[in-house]
N, C-alpha and C positions, 0 to 999 in steps of 0.2 A: 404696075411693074411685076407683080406675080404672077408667075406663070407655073403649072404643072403640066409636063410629060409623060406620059405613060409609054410604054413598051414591052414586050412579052407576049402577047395575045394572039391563037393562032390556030391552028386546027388539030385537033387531037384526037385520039384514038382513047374509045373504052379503058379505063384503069392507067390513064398514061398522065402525064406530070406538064407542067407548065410553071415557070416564074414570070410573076407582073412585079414590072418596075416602076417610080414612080420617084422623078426628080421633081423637086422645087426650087424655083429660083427668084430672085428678084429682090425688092425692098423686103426682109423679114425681120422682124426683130424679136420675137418668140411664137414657135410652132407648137403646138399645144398638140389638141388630137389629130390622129392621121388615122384614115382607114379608107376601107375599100365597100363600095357598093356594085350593085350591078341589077342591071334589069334584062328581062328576057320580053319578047314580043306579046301584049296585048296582058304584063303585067306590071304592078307597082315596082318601083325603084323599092331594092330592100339591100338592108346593111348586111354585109357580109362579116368581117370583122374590122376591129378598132383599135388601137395602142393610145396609152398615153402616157409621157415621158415619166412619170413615176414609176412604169411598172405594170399598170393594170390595161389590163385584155381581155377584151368579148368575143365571142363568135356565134355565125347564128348555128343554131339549135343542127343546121342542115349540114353543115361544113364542118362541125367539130369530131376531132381526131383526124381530118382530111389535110386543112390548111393550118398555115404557119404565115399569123404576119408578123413582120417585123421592122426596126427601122435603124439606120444608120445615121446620128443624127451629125457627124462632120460631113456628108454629104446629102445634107437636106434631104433624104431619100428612104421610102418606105417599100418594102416588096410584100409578095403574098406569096407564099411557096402553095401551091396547088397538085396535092395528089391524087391517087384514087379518081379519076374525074371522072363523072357520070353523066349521062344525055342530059338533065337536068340540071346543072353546072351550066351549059350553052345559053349565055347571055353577054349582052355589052357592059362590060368592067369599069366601074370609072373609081378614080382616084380622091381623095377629100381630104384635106386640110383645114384647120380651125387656126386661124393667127391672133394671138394678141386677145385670147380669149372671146368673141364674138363675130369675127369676119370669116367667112367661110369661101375657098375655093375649089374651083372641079377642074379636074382633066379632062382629056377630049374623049375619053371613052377608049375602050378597046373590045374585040371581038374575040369573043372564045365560041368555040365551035368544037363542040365532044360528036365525035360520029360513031353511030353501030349499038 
């Protein structure tokens, strides 16, 4: 019964801004980590950043100072605030959830596309 939504993803311009959404819904009974991955063509899936409901937050090495993730947890819901975006940001975005400490779900992906 769980499902993730993503939305936000979409074609950008050099230095310009994009928000990824990311609804969860279904049978949950504790959301544990949330974070965002993304992969670009002909490389590994790599974690972009993570939240966990205590407080603690990572980001990769790449995206730090740029993005902002965050989560609203009365609407099961995590975003990624994305600034600064650069050619190498252009990758499919996907969503991830840990429930219940050990089950893990993905979103359908989304496309970000930095041009110029």
């Amino acid at each position: 019964q769980v499902q993730l939504v993503e939305s936000g993803g979409g074609l950008v311009q050099v230095g310009g801004s994009l928000r990824l959404s990311c609804a969860v819904s279904g049978r949950i009974f504790s959301i544990n980590r949330m974070g965002w991955y993304r992969q670009a063509p002909g490389k590994q899936r790599e974690l972009v950043a993570a939240i966990i409901p205590g407080g603690s937050i990572n980001y990769a090495d790449s995206v730090k100072g740029r993005f902002t993730i965050s989560r609203d947890n009365a609407k099961n819901t995590v975003y990624l605030q994305m600034n600064s975006l650069k050619p190498e940001d252009t990758a499919v975005y996907y969503c991830n959830v840990q429930i219940s400490g050990i089950y893990d779900y993905w979103g359908q992906g989304t496309q970000v596309t930095v041009s110029s």
